[in-house]
TIBA-744588 format. One record per residue: x, y, z of N, C-alpha, C, CB in turn. Coordinates in steps of 0.1 Angstrom, whole numbers, plus 5000, padded with zeros to 4 digits. Each point is the difference from the previous one (the first is absolute). Glycine has a CB too. Layout:
<rs>
XYZXYZXYZXYZ
...
</rs>
This chain:
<rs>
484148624897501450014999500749895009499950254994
499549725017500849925012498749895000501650215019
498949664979498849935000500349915015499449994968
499350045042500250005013498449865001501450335008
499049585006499449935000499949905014500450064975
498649875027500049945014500850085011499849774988
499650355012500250085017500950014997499049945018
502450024978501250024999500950094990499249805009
501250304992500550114986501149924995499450275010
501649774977500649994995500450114993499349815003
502150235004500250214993501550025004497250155007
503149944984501650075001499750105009501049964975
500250105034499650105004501750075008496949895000
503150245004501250064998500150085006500249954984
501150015025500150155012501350005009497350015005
502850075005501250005010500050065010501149994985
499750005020500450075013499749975008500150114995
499749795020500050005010500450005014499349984983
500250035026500750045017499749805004498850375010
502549664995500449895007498849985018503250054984
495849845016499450015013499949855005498850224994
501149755019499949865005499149934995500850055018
498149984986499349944989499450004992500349965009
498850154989499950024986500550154996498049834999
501750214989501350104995498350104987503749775000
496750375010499550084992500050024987500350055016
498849954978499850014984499650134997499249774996
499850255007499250194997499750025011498850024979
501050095027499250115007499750104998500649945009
499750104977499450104992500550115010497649894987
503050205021500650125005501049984989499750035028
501449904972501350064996500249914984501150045029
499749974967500549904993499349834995501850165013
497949774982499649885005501849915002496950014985
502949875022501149944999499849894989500750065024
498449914969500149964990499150034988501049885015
499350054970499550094989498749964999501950034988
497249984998498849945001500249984986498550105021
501049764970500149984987498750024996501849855000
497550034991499150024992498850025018501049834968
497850205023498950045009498750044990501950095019
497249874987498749964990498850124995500349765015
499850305005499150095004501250154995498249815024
500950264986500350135002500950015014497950074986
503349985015500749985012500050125001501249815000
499050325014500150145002500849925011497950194992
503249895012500849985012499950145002501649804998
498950185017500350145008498950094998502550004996
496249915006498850125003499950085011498949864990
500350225013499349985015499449915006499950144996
500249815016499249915010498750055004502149925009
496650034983498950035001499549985014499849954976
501149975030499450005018501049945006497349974998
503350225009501249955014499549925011501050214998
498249795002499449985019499449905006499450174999
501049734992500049864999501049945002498650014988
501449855014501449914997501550074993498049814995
501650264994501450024993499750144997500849754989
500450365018499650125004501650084992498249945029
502049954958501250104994499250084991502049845000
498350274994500150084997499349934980502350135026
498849804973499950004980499949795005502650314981
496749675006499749884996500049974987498950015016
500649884975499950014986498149975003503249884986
496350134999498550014997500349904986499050275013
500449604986499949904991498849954996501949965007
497650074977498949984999500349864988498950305008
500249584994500349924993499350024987500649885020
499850054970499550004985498949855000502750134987
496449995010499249925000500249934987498650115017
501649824974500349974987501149835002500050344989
500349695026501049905002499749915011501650154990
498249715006499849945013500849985010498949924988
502550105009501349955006500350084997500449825001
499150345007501450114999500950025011498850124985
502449925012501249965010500450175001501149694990
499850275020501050135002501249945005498250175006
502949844983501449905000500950075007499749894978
501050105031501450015011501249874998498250135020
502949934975501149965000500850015010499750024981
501249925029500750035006501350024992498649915017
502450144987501350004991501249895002499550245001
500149675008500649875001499449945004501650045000
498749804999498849905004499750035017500849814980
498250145024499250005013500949905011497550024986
502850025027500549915003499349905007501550144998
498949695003499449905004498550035007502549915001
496750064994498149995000499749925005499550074983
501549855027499049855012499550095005501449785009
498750304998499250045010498950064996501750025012
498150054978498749974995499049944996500850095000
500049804996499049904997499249945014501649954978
499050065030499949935017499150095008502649925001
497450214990499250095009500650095010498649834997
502850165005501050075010499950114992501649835011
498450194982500250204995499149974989502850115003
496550004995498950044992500250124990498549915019
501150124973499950134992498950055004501149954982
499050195017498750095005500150144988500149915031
498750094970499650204995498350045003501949994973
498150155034499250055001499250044985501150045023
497249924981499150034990499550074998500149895000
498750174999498850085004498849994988501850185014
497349774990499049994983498849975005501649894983
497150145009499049985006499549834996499650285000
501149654995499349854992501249925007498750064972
500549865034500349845010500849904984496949995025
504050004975500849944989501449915003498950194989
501149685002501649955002501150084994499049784999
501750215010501750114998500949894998499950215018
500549754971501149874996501450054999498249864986
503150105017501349984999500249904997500450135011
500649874976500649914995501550044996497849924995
503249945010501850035003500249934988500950005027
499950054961500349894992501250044996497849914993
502849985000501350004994499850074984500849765015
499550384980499850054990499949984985500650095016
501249854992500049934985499549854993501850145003
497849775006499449895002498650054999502049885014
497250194991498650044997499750074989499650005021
499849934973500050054984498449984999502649924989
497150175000497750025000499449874996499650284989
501349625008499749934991500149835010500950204975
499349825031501249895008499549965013502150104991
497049945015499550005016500149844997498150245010
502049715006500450045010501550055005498349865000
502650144987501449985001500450095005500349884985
501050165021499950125006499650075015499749974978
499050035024499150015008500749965017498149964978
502750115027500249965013498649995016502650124987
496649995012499649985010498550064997502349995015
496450064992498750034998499750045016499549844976
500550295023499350045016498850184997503249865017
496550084997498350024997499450095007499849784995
499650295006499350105014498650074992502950095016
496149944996498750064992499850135003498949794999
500750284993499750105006498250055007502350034983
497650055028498850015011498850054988501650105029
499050044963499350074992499250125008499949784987
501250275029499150075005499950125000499949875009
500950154981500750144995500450075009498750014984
502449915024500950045010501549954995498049985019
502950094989501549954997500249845009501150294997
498949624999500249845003501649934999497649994990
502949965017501749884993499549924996501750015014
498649944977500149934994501349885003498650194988
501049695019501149925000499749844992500750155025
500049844968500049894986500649885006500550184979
498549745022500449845004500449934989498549995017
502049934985500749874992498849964997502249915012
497450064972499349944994500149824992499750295000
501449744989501149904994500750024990498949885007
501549984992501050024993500249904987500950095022
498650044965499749974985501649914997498150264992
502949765012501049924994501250005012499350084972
500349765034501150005010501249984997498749955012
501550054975501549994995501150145003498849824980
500350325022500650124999500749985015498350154983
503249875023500550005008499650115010501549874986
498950145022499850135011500650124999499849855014
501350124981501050104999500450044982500949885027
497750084966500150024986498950074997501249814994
498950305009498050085000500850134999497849845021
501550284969500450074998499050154997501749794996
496850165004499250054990498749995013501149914968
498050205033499150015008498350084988502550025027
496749884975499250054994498450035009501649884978
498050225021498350025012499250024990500450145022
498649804981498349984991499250075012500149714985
499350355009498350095010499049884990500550405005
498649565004499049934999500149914986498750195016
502649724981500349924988498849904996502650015008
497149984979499349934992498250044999502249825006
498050344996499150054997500450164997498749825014
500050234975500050104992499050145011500249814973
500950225032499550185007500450105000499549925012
500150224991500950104998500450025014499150104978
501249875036499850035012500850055004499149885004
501250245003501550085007499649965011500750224988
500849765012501049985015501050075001499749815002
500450275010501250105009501049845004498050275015
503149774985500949935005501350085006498949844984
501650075024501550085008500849855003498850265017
502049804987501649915010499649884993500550095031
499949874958499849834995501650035004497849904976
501850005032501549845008500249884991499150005026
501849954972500549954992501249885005499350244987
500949675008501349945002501250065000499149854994
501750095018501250094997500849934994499950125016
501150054974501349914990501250075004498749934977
502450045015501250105001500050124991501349815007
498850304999500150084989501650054999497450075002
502349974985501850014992499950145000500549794980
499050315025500250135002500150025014498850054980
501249895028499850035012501450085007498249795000
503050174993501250105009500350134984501849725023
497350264967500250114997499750145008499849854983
501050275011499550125008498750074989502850055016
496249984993499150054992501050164989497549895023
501750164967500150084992498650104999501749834989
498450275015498450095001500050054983500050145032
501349884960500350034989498949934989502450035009
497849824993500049904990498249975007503449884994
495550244990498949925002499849864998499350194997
501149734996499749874998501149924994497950074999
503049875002500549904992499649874995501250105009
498049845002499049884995501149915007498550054973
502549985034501149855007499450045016503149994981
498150075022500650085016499050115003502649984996
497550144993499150125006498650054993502550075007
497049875003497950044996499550105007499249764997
501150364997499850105012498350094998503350045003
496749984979498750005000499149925001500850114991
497349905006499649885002498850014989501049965027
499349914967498850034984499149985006500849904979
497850215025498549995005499049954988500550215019
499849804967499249994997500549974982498750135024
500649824967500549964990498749934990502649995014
497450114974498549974987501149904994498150284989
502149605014500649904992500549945012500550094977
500649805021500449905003501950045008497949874977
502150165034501050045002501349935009498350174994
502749775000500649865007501050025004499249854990
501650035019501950064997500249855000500950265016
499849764972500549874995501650014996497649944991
503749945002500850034995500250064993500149895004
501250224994500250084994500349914984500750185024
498849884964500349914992501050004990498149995005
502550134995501250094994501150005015498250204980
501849695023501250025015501650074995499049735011
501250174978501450034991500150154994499949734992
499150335009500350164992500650065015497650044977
501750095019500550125008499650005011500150124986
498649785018499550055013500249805003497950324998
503249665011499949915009499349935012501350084990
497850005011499149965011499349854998499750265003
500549665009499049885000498750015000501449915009
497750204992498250025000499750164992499549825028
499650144970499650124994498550004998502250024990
497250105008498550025002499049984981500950215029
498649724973499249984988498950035001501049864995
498350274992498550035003499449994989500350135016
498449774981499649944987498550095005501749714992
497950404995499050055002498949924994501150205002
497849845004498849974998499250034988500250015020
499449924970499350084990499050075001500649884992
498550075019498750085004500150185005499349735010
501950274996500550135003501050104992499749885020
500150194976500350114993501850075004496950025000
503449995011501050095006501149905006498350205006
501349674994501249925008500950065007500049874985
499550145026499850105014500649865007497350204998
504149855012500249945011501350065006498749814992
500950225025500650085007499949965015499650174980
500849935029499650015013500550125005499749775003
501150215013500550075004501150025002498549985003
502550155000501149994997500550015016500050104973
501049845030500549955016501749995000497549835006
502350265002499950135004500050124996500449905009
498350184990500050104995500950114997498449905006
501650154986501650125000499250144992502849774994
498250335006499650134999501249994987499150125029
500750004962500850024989501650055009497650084978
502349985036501450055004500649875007499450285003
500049544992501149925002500049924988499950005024
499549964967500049974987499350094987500249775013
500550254980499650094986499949884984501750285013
498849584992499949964987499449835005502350194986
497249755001499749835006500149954985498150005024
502449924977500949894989499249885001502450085005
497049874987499949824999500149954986498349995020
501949874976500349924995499249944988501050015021
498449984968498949944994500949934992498050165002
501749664997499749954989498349964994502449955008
498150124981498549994986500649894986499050335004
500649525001499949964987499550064988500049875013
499050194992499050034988500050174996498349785008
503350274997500350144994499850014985501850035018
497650104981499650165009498550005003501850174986
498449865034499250025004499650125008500449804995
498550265002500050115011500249985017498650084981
502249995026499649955017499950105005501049825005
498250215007500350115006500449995016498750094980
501850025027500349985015499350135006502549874999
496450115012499550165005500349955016497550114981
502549975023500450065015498850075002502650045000
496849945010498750035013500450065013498849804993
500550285006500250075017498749895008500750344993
499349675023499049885002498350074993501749885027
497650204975499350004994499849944985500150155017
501049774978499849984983500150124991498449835006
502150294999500250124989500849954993499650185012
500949854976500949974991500950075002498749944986
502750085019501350084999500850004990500149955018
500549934974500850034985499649874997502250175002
497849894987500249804990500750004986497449915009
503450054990500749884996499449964984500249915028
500250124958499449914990501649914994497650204992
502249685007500949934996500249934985499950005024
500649934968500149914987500749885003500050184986
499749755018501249874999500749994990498949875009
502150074993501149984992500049884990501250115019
498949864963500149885000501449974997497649984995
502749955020501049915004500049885008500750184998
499549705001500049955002500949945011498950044981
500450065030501250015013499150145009503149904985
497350065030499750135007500250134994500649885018
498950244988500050134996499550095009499949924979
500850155028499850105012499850114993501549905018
497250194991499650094993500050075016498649904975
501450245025500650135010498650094998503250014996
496250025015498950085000500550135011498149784993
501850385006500250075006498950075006501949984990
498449985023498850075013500550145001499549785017
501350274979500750165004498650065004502350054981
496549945008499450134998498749975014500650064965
499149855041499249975008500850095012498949754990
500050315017500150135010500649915014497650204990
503649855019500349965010499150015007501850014996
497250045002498850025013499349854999499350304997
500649664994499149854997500449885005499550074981
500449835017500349915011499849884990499050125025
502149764969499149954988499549855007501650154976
497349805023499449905007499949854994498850215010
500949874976499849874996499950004982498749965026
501849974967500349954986499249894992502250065008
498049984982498649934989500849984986497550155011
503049704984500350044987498949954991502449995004
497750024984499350024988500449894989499950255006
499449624989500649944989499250024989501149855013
499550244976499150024983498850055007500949774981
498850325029498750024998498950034992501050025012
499350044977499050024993499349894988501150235008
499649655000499849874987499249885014503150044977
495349925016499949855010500849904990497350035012
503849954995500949914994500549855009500950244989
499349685013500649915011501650024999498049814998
502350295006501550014999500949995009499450114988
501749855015500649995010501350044998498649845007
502050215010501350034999501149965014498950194982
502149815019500649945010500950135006499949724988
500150295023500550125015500549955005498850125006
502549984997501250015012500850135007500449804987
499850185023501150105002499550154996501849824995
496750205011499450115010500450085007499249895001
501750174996500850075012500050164998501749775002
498450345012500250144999501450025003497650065005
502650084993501950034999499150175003502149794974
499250265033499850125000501350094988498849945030
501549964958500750064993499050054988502149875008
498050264988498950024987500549974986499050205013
500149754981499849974987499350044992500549875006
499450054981498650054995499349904996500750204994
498649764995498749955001500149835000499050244988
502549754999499349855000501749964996496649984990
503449895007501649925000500650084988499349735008
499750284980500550044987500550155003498449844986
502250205016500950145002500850094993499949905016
499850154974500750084990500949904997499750245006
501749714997500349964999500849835006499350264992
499949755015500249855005499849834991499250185020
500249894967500349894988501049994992498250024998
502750105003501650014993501250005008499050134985
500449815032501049915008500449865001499250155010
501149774991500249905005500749975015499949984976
499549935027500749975017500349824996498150215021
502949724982500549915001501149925011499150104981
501249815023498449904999499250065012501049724992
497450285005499350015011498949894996500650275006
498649635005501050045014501449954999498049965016
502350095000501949984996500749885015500450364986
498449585016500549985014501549904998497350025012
503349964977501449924997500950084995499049814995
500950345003500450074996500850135008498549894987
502850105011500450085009500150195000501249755000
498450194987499850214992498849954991503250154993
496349965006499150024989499950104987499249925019
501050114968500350124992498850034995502149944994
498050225005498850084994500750044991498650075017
500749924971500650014985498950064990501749785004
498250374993499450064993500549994989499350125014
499449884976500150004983500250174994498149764999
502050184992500050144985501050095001497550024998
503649945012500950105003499650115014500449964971
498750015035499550055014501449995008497349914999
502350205008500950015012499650045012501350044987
499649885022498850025017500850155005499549685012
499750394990500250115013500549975014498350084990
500549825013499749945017499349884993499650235020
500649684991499949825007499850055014501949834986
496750145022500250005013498549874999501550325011
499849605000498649885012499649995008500449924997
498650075005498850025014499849874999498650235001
500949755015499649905005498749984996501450025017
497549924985498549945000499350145005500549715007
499950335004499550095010500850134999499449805015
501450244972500650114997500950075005498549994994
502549895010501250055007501049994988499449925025
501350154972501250054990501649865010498850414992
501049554996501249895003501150034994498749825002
501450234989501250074990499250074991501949845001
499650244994500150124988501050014993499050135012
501049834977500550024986500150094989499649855007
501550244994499850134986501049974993499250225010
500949824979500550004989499750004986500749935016
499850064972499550054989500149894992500450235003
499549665001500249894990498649914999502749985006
497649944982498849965001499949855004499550174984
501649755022499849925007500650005015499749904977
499450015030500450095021500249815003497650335012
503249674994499949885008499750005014501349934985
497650025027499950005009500249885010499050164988
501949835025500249955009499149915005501250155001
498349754999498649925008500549885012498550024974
503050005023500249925013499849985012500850014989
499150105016500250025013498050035005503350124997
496149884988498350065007499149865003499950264981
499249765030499149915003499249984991500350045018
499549844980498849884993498850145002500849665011
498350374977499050095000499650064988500750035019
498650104980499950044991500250155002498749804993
501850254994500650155002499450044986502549975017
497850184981499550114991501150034998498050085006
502049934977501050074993499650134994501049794997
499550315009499550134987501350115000496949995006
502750034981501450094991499550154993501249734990
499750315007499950084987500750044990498950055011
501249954979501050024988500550154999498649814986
502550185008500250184998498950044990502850015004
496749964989498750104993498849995006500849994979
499650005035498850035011498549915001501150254994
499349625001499249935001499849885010500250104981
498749825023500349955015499549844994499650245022
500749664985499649854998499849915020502050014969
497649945028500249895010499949885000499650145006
500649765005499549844999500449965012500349944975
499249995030499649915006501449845000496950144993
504049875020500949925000499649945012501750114986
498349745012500449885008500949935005498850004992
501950005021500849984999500249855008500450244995
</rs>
């Protein structure tokens, strides 16, 4: 799929988030969060393992465990920063270095390569290609740093301050299956565009600002790329894409949920699916940390040609449980290469029920949504429907207003509400309920 060559990779890759440091700038440490994403990837990646050995050099707690494909001479593991790298003389000079701890039993080259993304293309080397740095590993099956020297430079035309894309090879231009433990990859530092946001414990994932879960694991191809439906319902600039594997059966990809919550602070979780290739089955399960199964979730995609928020209700999971960790489901019961595109992950402690389609939430209309030019927005039921109640919650199920009456069209106020995303839900006087999902 990636046609890789002379030591040097050529690869897309896709991510975010990072902490601002002097000189170099945290990427993973596998405890929390990563500060940035991870794109394509060859091998088998596990984050947030256990650390097979505290009592050495690197005495954290959780690491990742990367086993390369053997099938690939040039397999990579791709990191995007979310804005370009800032100015790279000093690495080239040797004044600041990138580093990450290793651990593996085979003495091997560890390659990094900086390139310009859109300029490096599989087909095109050297072009592109900003820098090549290098470090070996002992093989003593101990935890080791790794610090990556200045090797060169495939295309000195790429500026310093035009590098955007970080790609690592384990033992490049050879076929093995070898695991390596890894921690704290250091990284060049950039600006990040989240940094005076305020975090959200609400919002598991948006794919921009808030990454609060963390994908450990994924039977296919799991990325964050442009959202490709920006202009519909869901405005977001990134969004999560997961292209299953044919070899695997369940198109399985998940991790952990951060911060964990109990059903007596969220009872419902909402996310986003576009499915070109609607109707698809999906599903959502919830884990206690042992991996027990708590509730799950059967879904249909919609064929629409535009986002579609679907509502799953945790009510019935026991407040005694603790939920740890989440796993969705694409078409499982098909080896298919299917793919689908995720957003806007998020829990609410408002209850719902299962999915977007809601008795009646097809014989609503909401207009315009999104509405961010809009100073009102109208909810306008068909067939002669009439609303009972209109009430809006926030993201995080705070009631922003309430609307009764018996008509069947409601106009709502949006002037005065913050840039976001809110929940609409109603019910008709013949006792029926709808909802949707407003952008504002």
């Amino acid at each position: 799929m990636f046609n890789m060559y002379k030591l040097i990779p050529i690869l897309v890759l896709l991510i975010f988030s990072p902490l601002l440091a002097t000189s170099q700038q945290l990427y993973d440490d596998f405890e929390a969060t990563a500060n940035v994403g991870y794109g394509f990837i060859n091998g088998v990646y596990e984050r947030n393992l256990s650390n097979p050995d505290t009592t050495g050099l690197n005495t954290s707690l959780t690491c990742a465990k990367y086993t390369r494909n053997i099938a690939v001479p040039y397999d990579v593991i791709l990191i995007e920063p979310s804005d370009f790298m800032n100015d790279l003389s000093d690495y080239l000079s040797g004044n600041k270095t990138m580093s990450m701890y290793v651990k593996t039993d085979v003495s091997v080259t560890v390659q990094i390569t900086l390139e310009n993304k859109t300029d490096a293309q599989p087909s095109n080397y050297p072009t592109g290609r900003h820098s090549v740095y290098l470090d070996t590993t002992s093989g003593s099956g101990e935890w080791e740093k790794l610090t990556f020297k200045f090797d060169l430079q495939p295309d000195p035309t790429v500026s310093n301050l035009n590098v955007d894309q970080m790609v690592i090879l384990f033992n490049p231009g050879n076929y093995t299956s070898d695991v390596f433990y890894i921690d704290n990859i250091m990284g060049p530092e950039f600006k990040d565009p989240c940094e005076e946001v305020e975090p959200i414990d609400s919002i598991g994932d948006n794919f921009d600002c808030h990454r609060n879960v963390s994908f450990d694991f994924s039977n296919g191809d799991f990325t964050v790329v442009d959202n490709p439906m920006k202009s519909g319902a869901n405005g977001s600039n990134k969004c999560g894409k997961f292209k299953k594997w044919i070899t695997v059966e369940d198109g399985a990809f998940g991790g952990a949920v951060k911060p964990s919550f109990t059903t007596d602070i969220y009872q419902t979780s909402t996310f986003d699916l576009y499915d070109p290739n609607a109707p698809t089955e999906f599903f959502l399960i919830f884990q206690n940390e042992n991996g027990d199964d708590l509730v799950e979730g059967k879904f249909i995609t919609e064929s629409t040609d535009d986002w579609n928020t679907f509502w799953m209700d945790l009510s019935t999971i026991s407040p005694s449980e603790t939920v740890e960790k989440f796993v969705f489901l694409l078409n499982p019961a098909e080896e298919s290469e299917d793919s689908i595109y995720i957003d806007n992950f998020i829990f609410s402690p408002l209850q719902s029920h299962a999915s977007r389609t809601l008795d009646y939430s097809h014989k609503v209309n909401v207009y315009p949504n999104p509405s961010r030019y809009s100073e009102r927005i109208t909810i306008e039921a068909k067939n002669n429907i009439r609303f009972e109640r209109v009430t809006l919650f926030t993201h995080d199920g705070k009631k922003v207003l309430e609307v009764k009456g018996g008509k069947n069209k409601i106009y709502i106020n949006t002037g005065n509400l913050s840039p976001g995303i809110y929940f609409l839900k109603g019910s008709t006087t013949d006792q029926q309920t709808f909802t949707h999902k407003i952008i504002k």
